[in-house]
N, CA and C atoms as a LAMMPS dump frame, in Angstrom:
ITEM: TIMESTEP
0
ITEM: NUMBER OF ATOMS
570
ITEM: BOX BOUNDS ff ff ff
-5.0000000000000000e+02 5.0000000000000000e+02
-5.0000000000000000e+02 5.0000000000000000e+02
-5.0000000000000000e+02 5.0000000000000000e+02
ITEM: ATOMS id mol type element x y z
1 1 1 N -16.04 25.707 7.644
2 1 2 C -16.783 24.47 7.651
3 1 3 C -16.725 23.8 6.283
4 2 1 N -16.899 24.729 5.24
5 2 2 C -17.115 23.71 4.183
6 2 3 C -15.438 23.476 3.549
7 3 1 N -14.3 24.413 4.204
8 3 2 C -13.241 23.733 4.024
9 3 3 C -12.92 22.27 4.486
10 4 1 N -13.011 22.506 5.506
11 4 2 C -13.46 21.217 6.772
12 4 3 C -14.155 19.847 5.673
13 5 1 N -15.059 20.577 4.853
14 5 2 C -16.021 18.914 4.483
15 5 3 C -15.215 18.522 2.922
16 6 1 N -14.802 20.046 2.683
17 6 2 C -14.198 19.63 1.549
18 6 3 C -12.719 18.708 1.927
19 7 1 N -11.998 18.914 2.573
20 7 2 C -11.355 17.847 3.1
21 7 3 C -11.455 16.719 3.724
22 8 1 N -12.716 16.574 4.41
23 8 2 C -12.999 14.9 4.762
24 8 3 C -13.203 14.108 3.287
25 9 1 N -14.37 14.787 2.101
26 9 2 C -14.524 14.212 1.031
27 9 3 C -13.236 14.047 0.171
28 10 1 N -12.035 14.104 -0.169
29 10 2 C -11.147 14.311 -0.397
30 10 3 C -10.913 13.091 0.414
31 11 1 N -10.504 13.227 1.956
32 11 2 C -10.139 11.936 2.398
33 11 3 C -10.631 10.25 2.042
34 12 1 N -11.769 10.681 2.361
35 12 2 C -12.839 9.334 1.598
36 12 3 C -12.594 9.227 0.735
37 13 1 N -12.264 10.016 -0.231
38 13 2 C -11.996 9.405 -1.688
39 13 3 C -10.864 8.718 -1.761
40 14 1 N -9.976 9.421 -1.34
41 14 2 C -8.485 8.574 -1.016
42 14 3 C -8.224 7.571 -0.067
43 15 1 N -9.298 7.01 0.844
44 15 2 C -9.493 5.829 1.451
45 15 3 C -10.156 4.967 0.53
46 16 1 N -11.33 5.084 -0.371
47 16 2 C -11.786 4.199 -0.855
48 16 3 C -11.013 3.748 -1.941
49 17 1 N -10.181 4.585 -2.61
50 17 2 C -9.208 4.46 -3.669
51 17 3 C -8.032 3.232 -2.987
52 18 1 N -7.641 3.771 -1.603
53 18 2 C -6.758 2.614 -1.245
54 18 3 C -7.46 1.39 -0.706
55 19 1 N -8.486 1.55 -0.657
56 19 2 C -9.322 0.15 0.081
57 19 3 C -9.359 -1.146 -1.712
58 20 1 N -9.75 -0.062 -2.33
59 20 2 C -9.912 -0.586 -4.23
60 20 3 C -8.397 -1.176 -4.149
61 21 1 N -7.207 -0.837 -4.509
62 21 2 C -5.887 -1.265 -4.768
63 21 3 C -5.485 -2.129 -3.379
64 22 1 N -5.803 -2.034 -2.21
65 22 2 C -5.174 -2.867 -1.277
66 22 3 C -6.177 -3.899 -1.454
67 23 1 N -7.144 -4.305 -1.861
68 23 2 C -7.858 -5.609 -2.312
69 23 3 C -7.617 -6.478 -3.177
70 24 1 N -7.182 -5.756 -4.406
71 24 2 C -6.815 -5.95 -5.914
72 24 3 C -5.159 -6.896 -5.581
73 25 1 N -4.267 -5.957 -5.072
74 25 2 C -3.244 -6.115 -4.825
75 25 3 C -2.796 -7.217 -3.345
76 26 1 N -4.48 -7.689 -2.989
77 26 2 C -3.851 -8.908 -1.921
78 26 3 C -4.342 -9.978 -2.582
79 27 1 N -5.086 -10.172 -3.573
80 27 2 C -5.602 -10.973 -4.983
81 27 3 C -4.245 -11.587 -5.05
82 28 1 N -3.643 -10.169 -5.889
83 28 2 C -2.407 -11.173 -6.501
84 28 3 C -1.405 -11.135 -6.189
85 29 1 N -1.22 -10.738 -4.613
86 29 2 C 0.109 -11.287 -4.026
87 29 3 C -0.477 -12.485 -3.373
88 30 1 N -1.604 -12.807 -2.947
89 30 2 C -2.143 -14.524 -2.48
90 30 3 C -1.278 -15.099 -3.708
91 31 1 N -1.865 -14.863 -5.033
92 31 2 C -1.649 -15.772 -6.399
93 31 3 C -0.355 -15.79 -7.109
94 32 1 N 0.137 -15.112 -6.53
95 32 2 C 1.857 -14.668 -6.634
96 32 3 C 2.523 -15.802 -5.284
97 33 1 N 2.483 -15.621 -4.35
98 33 2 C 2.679 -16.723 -3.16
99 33 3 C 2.638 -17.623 -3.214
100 34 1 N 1.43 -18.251 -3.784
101 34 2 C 1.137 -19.436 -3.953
102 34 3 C 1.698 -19.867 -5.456
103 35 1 N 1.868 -19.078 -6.408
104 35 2 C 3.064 -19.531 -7.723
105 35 3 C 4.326 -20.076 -7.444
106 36 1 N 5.041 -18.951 -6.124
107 36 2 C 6.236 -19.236 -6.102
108 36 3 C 6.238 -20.269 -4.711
109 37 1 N 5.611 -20.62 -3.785
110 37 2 C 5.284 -21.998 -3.218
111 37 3 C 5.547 -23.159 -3.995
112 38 1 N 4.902 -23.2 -5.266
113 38 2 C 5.068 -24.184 -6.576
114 38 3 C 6.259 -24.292 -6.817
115 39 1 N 6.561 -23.024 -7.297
116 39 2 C 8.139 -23.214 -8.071
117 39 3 C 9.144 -23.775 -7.145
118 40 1 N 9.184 -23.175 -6.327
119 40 2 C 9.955 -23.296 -5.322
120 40 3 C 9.993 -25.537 -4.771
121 41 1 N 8.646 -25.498 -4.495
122 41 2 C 8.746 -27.344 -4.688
123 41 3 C 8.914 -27.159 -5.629
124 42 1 N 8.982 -27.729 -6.962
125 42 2 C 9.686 -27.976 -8.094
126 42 3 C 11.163 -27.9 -8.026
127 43 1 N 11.324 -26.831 -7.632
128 43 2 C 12.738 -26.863 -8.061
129 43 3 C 13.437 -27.67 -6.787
130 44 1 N 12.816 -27.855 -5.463
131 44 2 C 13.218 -28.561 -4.425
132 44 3 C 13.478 -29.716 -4.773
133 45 1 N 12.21 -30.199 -5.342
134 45 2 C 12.006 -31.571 -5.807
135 45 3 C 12.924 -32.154 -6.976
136 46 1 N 13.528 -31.103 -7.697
137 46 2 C 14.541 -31.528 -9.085
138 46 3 C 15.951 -31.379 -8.279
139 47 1 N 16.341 -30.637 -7.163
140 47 2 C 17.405 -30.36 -6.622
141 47 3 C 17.743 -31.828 -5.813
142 48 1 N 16.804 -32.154 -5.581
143 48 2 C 16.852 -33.246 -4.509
144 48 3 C 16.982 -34.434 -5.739
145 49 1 N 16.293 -34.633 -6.516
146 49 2 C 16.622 -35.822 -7.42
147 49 3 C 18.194 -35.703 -8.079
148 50 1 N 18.627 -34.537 -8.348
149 50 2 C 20.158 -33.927 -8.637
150 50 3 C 21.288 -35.006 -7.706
151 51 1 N 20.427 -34.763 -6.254
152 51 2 C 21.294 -35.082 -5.336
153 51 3 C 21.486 -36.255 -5.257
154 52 1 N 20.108 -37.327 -5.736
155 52 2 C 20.05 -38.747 -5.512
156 52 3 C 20.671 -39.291 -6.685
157 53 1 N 20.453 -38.31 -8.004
158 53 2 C 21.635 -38.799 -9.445
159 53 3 C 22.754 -38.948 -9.307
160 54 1 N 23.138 -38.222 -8.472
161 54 2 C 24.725 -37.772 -8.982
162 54 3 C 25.503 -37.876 -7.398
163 55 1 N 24.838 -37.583 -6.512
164 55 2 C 25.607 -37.481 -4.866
165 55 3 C 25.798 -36.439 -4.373
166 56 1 N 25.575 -35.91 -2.819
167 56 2 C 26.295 -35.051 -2.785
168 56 3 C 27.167 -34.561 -2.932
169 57 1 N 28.158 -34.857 -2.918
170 57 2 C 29.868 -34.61 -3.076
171 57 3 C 30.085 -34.13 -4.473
172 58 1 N 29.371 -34.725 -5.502
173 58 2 C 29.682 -34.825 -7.168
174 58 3 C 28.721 -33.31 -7.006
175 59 1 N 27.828 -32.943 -6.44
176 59 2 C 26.61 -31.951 -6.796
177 59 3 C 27.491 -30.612 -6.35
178 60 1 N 27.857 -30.933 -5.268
179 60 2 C 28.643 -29.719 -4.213
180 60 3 C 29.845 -29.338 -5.148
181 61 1 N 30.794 -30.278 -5.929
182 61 2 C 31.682 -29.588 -6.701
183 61 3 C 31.425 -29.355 -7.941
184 62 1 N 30.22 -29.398 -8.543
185 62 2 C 29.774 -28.791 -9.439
186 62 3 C 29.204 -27.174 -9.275
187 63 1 N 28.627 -27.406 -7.882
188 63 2 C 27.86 -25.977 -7.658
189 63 3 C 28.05 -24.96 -8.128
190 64 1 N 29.554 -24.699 -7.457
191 64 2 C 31.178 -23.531 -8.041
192 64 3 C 31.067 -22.87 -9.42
193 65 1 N 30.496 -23.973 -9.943
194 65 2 C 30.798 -23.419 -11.676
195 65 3 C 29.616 -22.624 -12.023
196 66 1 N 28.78 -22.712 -11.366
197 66 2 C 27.202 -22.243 -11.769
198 66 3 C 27.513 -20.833 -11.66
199 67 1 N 27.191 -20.217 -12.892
200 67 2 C 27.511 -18.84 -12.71
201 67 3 C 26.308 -17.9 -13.365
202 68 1 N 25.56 -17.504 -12.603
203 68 2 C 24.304 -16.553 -12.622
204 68 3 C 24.374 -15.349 -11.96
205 69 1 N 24.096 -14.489 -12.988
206 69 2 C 24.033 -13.029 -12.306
207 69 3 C 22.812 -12.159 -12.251
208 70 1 N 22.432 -11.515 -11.074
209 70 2 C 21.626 -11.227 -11.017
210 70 3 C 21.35 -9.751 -11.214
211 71 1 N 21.017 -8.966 -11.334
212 71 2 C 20.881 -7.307 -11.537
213 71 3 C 19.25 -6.741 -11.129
214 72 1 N 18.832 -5.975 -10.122
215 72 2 C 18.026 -5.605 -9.005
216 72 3 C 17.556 -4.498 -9.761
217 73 1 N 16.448 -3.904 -10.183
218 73 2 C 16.278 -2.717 -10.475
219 73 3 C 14.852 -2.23 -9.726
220 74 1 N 14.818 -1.295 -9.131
221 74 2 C 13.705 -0.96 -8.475
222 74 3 C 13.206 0.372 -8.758
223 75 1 N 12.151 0.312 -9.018
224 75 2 C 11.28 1.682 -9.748
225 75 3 C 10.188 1.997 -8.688
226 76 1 N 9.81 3.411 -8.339
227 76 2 C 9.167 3.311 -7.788
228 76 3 C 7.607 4.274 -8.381
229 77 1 N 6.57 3.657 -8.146
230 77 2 C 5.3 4.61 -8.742
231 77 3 C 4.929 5.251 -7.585
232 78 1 N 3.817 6.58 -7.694
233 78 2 C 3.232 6.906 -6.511
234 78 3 C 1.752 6.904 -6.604
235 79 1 N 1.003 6.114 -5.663
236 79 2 C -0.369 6.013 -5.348
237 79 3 C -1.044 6.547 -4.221
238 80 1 N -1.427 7.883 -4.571
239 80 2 C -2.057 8.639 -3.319
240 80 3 C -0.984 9.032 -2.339
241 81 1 N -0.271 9.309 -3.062
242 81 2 C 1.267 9.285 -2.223
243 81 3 C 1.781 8.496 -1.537
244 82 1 N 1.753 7.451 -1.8
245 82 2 C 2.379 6.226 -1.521
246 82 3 C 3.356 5.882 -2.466
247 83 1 N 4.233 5.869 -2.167
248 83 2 C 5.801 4.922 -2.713
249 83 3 C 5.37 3.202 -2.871
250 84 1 N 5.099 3.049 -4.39
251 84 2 C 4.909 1.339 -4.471
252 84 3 C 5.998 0.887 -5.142
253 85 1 N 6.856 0.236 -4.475
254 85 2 C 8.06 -0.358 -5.608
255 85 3 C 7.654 -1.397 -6.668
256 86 1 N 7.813 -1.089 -7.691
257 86 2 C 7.963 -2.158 -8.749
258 86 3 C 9.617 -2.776 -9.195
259 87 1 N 9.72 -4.148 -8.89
260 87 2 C 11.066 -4.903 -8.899
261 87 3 C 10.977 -5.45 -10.47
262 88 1 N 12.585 -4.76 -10.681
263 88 2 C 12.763 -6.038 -12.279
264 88 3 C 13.875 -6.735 -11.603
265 89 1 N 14.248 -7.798 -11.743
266 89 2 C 15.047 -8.554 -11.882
267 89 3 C 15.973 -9.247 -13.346
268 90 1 N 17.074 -8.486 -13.765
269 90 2 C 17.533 -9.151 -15.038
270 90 3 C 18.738 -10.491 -14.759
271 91 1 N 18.112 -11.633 -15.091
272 91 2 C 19.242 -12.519 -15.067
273 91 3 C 20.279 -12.784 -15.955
274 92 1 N 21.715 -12.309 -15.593
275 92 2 C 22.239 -12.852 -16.776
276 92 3 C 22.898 -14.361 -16.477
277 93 1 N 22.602 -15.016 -17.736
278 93 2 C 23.065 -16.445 -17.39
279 93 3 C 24.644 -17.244 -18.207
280 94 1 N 25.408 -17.529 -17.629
281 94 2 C 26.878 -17.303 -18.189
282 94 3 C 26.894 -19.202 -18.668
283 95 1 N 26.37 -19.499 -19.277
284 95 2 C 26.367 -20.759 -19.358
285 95 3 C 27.396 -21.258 -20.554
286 96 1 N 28.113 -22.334 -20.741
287 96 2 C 27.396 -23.78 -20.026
288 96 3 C 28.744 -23.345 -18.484
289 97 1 N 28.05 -24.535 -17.693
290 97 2 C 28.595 -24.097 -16.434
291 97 3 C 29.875 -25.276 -16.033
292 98 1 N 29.41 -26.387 -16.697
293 98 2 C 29.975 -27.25 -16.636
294 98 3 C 30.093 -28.522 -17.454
295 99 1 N 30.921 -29.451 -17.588
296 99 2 C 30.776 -30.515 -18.57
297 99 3 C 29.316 -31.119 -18.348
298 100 1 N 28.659 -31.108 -19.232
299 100 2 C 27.236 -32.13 -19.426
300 100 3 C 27.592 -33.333 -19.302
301 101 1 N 28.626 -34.355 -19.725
302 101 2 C 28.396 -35.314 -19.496
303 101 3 C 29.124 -35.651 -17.93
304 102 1 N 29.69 -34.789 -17.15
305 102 2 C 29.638 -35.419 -16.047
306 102 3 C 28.645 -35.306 -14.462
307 103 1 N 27.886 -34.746 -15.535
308 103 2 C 26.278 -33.908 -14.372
309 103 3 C 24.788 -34.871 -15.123
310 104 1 N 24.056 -34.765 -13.488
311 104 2 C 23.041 -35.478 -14.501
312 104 3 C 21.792 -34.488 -14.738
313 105 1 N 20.614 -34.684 -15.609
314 105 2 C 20.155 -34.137 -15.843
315 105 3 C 19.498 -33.071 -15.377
316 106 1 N 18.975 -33.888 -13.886
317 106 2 C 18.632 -33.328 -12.945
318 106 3 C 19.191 -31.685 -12.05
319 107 1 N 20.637 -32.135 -12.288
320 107 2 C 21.358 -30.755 -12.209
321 107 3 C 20.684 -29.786 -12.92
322 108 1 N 20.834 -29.964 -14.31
323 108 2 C 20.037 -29.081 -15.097
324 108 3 C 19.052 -27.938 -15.041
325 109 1 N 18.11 -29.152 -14.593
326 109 2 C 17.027 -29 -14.225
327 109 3 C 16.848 -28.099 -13.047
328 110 1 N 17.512 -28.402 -11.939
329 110 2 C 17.243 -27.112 -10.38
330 110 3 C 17.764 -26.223 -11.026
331 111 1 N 18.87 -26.289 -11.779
332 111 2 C 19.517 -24.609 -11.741
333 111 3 C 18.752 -23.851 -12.51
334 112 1 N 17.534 -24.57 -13.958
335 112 2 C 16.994 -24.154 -14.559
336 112 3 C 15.49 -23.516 -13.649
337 113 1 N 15.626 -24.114 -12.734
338 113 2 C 13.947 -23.387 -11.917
339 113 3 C 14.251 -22.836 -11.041
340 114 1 N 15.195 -22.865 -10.218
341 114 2 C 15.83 -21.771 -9.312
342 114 3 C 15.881 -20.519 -10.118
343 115 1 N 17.065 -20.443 -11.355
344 115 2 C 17.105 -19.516 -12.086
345 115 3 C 15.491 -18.962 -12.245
346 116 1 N 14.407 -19.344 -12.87
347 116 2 C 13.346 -19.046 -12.746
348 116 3 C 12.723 -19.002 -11.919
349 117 1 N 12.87 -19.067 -10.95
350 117 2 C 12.032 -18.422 -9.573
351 117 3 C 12.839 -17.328 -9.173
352 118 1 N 13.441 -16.408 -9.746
353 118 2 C 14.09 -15.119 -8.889
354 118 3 C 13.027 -14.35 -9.554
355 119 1 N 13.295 -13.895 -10.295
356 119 2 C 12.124 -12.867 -11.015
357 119 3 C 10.94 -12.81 -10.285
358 120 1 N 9.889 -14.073 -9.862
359 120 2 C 9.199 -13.867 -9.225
360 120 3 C 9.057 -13.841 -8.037
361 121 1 N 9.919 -13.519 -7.082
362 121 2 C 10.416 -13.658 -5.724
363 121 3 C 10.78 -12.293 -6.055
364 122 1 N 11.039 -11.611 -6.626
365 122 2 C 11.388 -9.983 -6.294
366 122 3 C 9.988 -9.754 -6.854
367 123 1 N 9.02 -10.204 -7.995
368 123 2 C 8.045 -9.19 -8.166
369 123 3 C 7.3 -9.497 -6.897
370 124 1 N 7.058 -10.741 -6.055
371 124 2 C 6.808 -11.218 -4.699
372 124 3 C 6.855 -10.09 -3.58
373 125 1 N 8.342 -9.577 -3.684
374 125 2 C 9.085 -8.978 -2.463
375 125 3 C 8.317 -7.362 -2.92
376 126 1 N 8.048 -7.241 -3.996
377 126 2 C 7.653 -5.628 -4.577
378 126 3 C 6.032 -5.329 -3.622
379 127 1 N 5.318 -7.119 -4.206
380 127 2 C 4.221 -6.438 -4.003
381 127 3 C 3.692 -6.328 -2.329
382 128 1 N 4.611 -7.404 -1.778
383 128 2 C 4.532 -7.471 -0.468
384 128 3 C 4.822 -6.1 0.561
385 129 1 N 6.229 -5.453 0.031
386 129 2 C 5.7 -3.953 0.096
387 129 3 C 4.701 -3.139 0.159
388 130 1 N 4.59 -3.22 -1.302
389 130 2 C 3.644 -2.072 -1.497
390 130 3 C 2.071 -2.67 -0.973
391 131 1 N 1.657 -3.879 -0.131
392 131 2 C 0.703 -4.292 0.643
393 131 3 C 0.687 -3.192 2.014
394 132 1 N 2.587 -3.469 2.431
395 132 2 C 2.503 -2.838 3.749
396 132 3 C 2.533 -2.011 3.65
397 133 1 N 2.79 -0.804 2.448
398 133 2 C 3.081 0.508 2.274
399 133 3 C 1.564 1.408 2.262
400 134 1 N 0.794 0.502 1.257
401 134 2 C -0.681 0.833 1.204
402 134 3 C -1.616 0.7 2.736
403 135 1 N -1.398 -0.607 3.273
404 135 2 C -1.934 -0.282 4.281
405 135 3 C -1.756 0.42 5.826
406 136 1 N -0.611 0.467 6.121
407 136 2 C -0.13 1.937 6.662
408 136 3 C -0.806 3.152 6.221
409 137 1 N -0.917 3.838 5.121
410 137 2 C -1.341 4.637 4.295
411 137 3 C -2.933 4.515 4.622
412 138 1 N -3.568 3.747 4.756
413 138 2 C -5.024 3.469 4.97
414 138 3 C -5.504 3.666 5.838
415 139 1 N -4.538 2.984 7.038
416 139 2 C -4.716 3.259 8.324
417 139 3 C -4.752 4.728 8.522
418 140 1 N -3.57 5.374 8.281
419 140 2 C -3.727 6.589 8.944
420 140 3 C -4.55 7.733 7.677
421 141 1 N -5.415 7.306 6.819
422 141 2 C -6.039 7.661 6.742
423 141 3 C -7.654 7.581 6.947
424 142 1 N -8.313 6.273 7.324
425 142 2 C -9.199 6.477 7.978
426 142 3 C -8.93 6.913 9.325
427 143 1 N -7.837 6.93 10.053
428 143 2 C -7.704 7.854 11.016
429 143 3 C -7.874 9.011 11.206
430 144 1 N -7.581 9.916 10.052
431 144 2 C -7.719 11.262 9.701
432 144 3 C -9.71 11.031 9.066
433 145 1 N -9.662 10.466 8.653
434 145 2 C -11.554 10.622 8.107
435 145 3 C -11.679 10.556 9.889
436 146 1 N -11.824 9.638 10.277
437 146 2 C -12.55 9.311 11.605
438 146 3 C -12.316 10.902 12.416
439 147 1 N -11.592 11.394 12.537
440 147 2 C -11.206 12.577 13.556
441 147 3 C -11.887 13.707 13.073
442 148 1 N -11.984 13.877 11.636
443 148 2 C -12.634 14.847 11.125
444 148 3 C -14.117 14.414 10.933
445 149 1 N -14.684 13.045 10.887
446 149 2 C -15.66 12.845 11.049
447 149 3 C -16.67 12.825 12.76
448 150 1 N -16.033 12.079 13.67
449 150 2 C -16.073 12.271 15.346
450 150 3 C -15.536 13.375 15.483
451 151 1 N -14.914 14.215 15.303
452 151 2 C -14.224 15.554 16.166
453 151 3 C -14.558 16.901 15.838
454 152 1 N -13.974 16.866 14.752
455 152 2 C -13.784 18.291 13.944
456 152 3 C -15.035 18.665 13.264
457 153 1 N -15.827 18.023 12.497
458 153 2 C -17.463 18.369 12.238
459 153 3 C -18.459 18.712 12.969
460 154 1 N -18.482 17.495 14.078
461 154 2 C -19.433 18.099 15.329
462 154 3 C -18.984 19.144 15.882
463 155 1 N -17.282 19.343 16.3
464 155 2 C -17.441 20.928 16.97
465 155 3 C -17.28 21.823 16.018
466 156 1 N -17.211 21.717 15.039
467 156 2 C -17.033 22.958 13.964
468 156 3 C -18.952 23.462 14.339
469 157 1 N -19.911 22.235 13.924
470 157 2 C -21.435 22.452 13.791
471 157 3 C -21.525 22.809 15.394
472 158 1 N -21.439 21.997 16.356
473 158 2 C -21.275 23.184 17.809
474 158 3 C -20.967 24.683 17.713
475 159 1 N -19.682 25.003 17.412
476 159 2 C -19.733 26.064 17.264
477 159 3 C -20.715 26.742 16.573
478 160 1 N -20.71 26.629 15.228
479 160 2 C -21.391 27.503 14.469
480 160 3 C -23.094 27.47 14.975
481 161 1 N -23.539 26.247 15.856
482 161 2 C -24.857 26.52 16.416
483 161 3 C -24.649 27.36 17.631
484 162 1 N -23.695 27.282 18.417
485 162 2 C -23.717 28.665 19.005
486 162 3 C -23.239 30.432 19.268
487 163 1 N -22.333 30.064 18.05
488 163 2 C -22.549 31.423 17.341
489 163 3 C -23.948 32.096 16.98
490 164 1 N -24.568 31.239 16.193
491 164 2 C -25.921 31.574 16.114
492 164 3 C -27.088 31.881 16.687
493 165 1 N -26.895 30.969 17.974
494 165 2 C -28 31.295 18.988
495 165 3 C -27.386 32.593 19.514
496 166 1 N -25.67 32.721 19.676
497 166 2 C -25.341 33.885 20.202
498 166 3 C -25.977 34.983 20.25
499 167 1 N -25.923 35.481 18.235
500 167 2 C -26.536 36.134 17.033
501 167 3 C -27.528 36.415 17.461
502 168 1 N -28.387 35.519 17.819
503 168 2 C -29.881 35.624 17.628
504 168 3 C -29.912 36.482 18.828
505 169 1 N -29.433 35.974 19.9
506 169 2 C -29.632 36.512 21.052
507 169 3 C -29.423 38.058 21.478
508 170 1 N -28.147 38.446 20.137
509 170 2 C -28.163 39.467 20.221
510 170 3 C -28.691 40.59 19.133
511 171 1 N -29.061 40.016 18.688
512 171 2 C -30.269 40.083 17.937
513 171 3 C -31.832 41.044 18.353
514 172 1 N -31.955 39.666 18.998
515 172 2 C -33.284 40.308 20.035
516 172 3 C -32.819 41.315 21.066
517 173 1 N -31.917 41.266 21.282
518 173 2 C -31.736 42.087 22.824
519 173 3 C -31.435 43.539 21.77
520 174 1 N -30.636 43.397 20.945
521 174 2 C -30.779 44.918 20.344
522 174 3 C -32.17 45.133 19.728
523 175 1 N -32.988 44.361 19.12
524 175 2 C -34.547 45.144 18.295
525 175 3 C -35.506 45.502 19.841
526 176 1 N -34.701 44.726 21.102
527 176 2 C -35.462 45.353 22.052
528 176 3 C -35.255 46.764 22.597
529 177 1 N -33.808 46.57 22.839
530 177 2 C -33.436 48.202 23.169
531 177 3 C -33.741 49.214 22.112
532 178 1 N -33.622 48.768 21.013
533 178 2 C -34.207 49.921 19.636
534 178 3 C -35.856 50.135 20.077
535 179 1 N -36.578 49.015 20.445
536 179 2 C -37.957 49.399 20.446
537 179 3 C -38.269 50.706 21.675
538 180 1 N -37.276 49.861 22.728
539 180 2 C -37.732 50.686 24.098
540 180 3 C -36.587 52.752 23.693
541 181 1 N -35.824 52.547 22.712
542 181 2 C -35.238 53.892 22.426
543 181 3 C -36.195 54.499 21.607
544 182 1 N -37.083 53.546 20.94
545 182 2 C -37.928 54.447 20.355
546 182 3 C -38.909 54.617 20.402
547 183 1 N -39.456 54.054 21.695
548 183 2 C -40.782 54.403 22.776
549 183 3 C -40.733 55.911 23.508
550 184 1 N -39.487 55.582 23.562
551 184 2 C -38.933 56.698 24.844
552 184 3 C -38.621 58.189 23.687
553 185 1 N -38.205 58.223 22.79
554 185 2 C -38.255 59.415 21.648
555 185 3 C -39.654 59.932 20.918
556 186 1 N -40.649 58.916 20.809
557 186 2 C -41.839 59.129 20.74
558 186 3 C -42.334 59.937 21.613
559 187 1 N -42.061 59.246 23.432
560 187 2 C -42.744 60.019 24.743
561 187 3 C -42.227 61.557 24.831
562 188 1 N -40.648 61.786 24.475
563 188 2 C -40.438 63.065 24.286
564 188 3 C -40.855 63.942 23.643
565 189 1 N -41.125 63.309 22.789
566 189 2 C -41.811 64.305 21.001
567 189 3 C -43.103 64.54 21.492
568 190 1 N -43.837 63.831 22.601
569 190 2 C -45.158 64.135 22.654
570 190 3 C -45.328 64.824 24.012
């Protein structure tokens, strides 16, 4: 039994621990979402003025030259045994990409906020993970509290209350037969 409780408390702790970080961590993937929502218009909005500077046709054969590299690195921590990826993203940027004076500024400009919105689109993609990773993890652990709390406690305490009444029962039934064995050894002796 008290293995039994020592493992539900153990569980609870490690539910409330993930209830603490899966709160924390939907904070700032909302505020992470909504950053790269921003960036993302921005850089829509400079891509599209690119397009109205210069044309499509002039934008499209510039594209080619744009040369950005990207490099993925993924680390992973463990929380309550959970696998949380943490994403780096290193950009390398091979610039200039193309003649400046036959691009307009605007070009510039998208490739400069695109380029800056990767980084946060993988730390995005990390934490969005480790949202679904944590709460999976939550789930099936208040699943495990709940079973050991509804299941396994009450019949563990079932049992052990009728073991006891068992006990008792046999209990009495032996201090009775002892009394009546030693009624009956008395009657002989006398």
């Amino acid at each position: 039994m008290s293995f039994t409780r020592e493992g539900y408390n153990l569980l609870e702790q490690k539910r409330q621990i993930l209830v603490v970080e899966l709160m924390g961590l939907v904070d700032q993937t909302s505020d992470a979402q909504e950053n790269v929502e921003k960036a993302l218009a921005k850089a829509f909005e400079a891509l599209q003025n690119a397009v109205l500077a210069m044309g499509r046709r002039a934008l499209s054969n510039v594209a080619p030259a744009v040369n950005v590299e990207s490099d993925i690195t993924i680390h992973m921590r463990r929380l309550m045994g959970v696998n949380i990826p943490q994403v780096d993203i290193q950009i390398k940027d091979n610039a200039p990409y193309y003649s400046p004076g036959e691009t307009s500024a605007w070009a510039d400009e998208s490739i400069a906020r695109f380029k800056g919105i990767l980084d946060d689109l993988g730390k995005l993609a990390g934490m969005r993970i480790s949202l679904m990773r944590i709460a999976e993890e939550l789930r099936k652990t208040m699943r495990r509290v709940n079973a050991l709390e509804k299941i396994a406690l009450p019949d563990f305490r079932e049992s052990i209350k009728y073991i006891e009444d068992t006990l008792e029962e046999s209990e009495r039934e032996m201090f009775a037969t002892l009394k009546l064995v030693k009624e009956r050894l008395e009657k002989r002796k006398e």
